[in-house]
C-alpha positions, 0 to 999 in steps of 0.5 A: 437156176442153181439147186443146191440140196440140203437135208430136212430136220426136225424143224421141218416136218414136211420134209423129215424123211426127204431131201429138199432144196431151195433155188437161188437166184440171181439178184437183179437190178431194177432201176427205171420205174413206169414213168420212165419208160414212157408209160402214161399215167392213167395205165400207171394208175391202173398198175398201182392199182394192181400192186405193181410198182416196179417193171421186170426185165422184159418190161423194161426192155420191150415197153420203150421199144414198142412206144417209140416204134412201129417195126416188129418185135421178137421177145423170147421170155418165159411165162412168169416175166410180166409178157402181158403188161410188156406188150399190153401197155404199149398197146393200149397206148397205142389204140385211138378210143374214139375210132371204134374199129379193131386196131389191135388183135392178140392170139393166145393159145389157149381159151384160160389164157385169153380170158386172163389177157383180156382181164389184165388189159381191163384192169391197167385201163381202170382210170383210163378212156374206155377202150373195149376190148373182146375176148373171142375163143372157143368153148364160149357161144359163138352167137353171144360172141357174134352179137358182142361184136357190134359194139364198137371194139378196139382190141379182141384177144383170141384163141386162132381157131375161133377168130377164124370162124367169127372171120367166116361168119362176117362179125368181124374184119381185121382190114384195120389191124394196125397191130398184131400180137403173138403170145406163146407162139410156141404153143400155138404151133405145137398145139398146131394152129400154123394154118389158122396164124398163116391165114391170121397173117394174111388178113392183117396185111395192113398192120404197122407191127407184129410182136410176136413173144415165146417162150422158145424158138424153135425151127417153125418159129423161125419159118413163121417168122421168115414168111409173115415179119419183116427182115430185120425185127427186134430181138429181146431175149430175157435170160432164163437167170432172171425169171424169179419171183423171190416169194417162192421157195423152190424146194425138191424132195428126193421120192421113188414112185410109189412114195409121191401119193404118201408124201403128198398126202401128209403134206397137204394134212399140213396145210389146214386152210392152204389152197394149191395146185399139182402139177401132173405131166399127163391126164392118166397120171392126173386121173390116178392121183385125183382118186388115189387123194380124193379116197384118203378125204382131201377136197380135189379137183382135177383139169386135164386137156380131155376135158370138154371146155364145159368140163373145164369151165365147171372145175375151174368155177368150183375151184376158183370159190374154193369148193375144192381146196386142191386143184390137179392140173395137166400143164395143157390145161393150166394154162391162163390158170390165175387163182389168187391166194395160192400157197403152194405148187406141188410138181408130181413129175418134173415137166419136159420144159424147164419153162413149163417149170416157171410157168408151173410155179408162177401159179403161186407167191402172187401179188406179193405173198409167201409161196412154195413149189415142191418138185418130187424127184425120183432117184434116178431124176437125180442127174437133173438137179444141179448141185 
């Protein structure tokens, strides 16, 4: 990822008083369709139906893999690179609908993340056979979850410390586990749920594959894997180049501290019917602009980690039919964000990982339209942005 500065002009209001940049990217080269990678044509159906034509790279690597084999599988990509259609294609492919047992488990870290896991794996399957498929985490009642549960049901995607307690609790059993999905694996050990997949692991002993996908791996990732997968996984690696939604225009703007609230809020008087997120690094700073905004008379609401799952349900809600036409959000707490119609991402600061930085921007340009995301640089930020 290559930022290259440029100056504003009087044809770009916005951005009159600040330096912005545009991204350039690398140009990539899809030449296989669905089809060809082996998908069946019910899910291609389901995708079309999504608007999704071509595969992106971590598709078009990891779908005949997990097709053709059984073995294990570790992909390292960045959200935003199409992970959920990567994993859950093959998947679905694989579940056999008239056996009503659990054969596929999915851990994700994070409750938004798991729901919309969930509702990607209901949409591909749209002119399918039904496959039932049970979103299992916590902030939703446990005893609901528990009754859901005696349907038949094939594939739970979960949050680890829920599935736990429902494993506790007798409503379920993953004895028929035949495959185990890792999405974020980073996140959930820093989140520190080690414990929770460990024992995870241990319950799913018959699986036939464990894919494990994230978007770094970091020393713990490789304990996890040493311990829990086999010797000699797949490895997928998807250059950070090709994480690019060409509809977004990546932009920076050179302001100190003091002038972000300013250069928001005459950025968002600009917007008229415009709807978007911005990012803050902490919950403090998140509360702070949510006042400071909300005093001037613009529609915001703001979701940070600290929030009780209600809280956050409640905001989210309030968002989602537009109530609030601003949406403050932690990078914690926005993970599993999906908002349709979003036209900007504002970054307030920028986040400790570039990959938080895709995942941030990933939030608009979606389903084919127009986008922009804004990183606000302080001067002495400025080492970071490559010329």
């Amino acid at each position: 990822m290559i930022l290259v500065a440029r100056h504003g002009s009087s044809n770009d209001p916005e951005f009159s008083h600040f330096r912005s940049a545009v991204i350039k990217h690398k140009q990539i080269n899809m030449s296989k369709t669905f089809k060809e990678l082996g998908v069946r044509e019910d899910l291609i159906l389901g995708l079309q139906a999504l608007g999704i034509i071509k595969p992106t790279e971590i598709q078009e690597k990891a779908i005949p893999f997990l097709l053709e084999n059984s073995g294990d599988l570790i992909a390292q990509a960045q959200t935003g690179t199409g992970k959920t259609a990567a994993f859950g294609l093959p998947l679905l492919t694989k579940i056999n609908p008239k056996s009503p047992e659990i054969q596929g488990v999915i851990i994700a870290p994070t409750r938004e993340l798991a729901k919309q896991i969930g509702k990607q794996l209901f949409r591909y399957t749209k002119f399918s056979e039904k496959i039932f498929v049970e979103v299992l985490s916590g902030g939703d009642n446990i005893d609901r979850q528990v009754a859901a549960l005696q349907r038949p049901t094939h594939i739970v995607v979960a949050t680890p410390g829920r599935l736990i307690d429902l494993i506790k609790r007798r409503a379920l059993t993953l004895i028929s586990t035949k495959h185990l999905v890792l999405d974020e694996a980073d996140e959930m050990l820093s989140m520190g749920f080690k414990k929770e997949l460990l024992t995870i692991f241990g319950l799913t002993r018959g699986r036939r594959s464990t894919w494990l996908f994230s978007a770094t791996i970091p020393d713990a990732i490789h304990s996890l894997i040493k311990d829990c997968m086999s010797e000699k996984p797949h490895l997928l690696k998807i250059d950070k180049a090709h994480v690019v939604n060409r509809d977004i225009d990546h932009r920076f703007a050179i302001c100190s501290r003091d002038e972000k609230t300013e250069f928001i809020s005459s950025f968002l008087k600009r917007q008229k019917e415009n709807r978007g997120v911005i990012f803050c690094r902490t919950k403090a700073g998140s509360v702070v602009l949510g006042k400071q905004l909300t005093i001037k008379g613009f529609p915001i609401d703001v979701i940070h980690g600290d929030l009780t799952q209600k809280e956050r349900d409640t905001v989210m809600r309030s968002f989602k039919k537009e109530r609030s036409q601003f949406l403050i959000a932690t990078d914690v707490a926005a993970r599993g964000i999906d908002v349709e119609g979003l036209s900007f991402v504002i970054h307030h600061q920028l986040p400790e990982q570039i990959e938080y930085y895709t995942h941030r921007s990933g939030r608009t340009a979606r389903a084919g339209k127009k986008g922009i995301s804004i990183a606000l640089i302080e001067p002495r930020e400025r080492a970071k942005i490559n010329n």
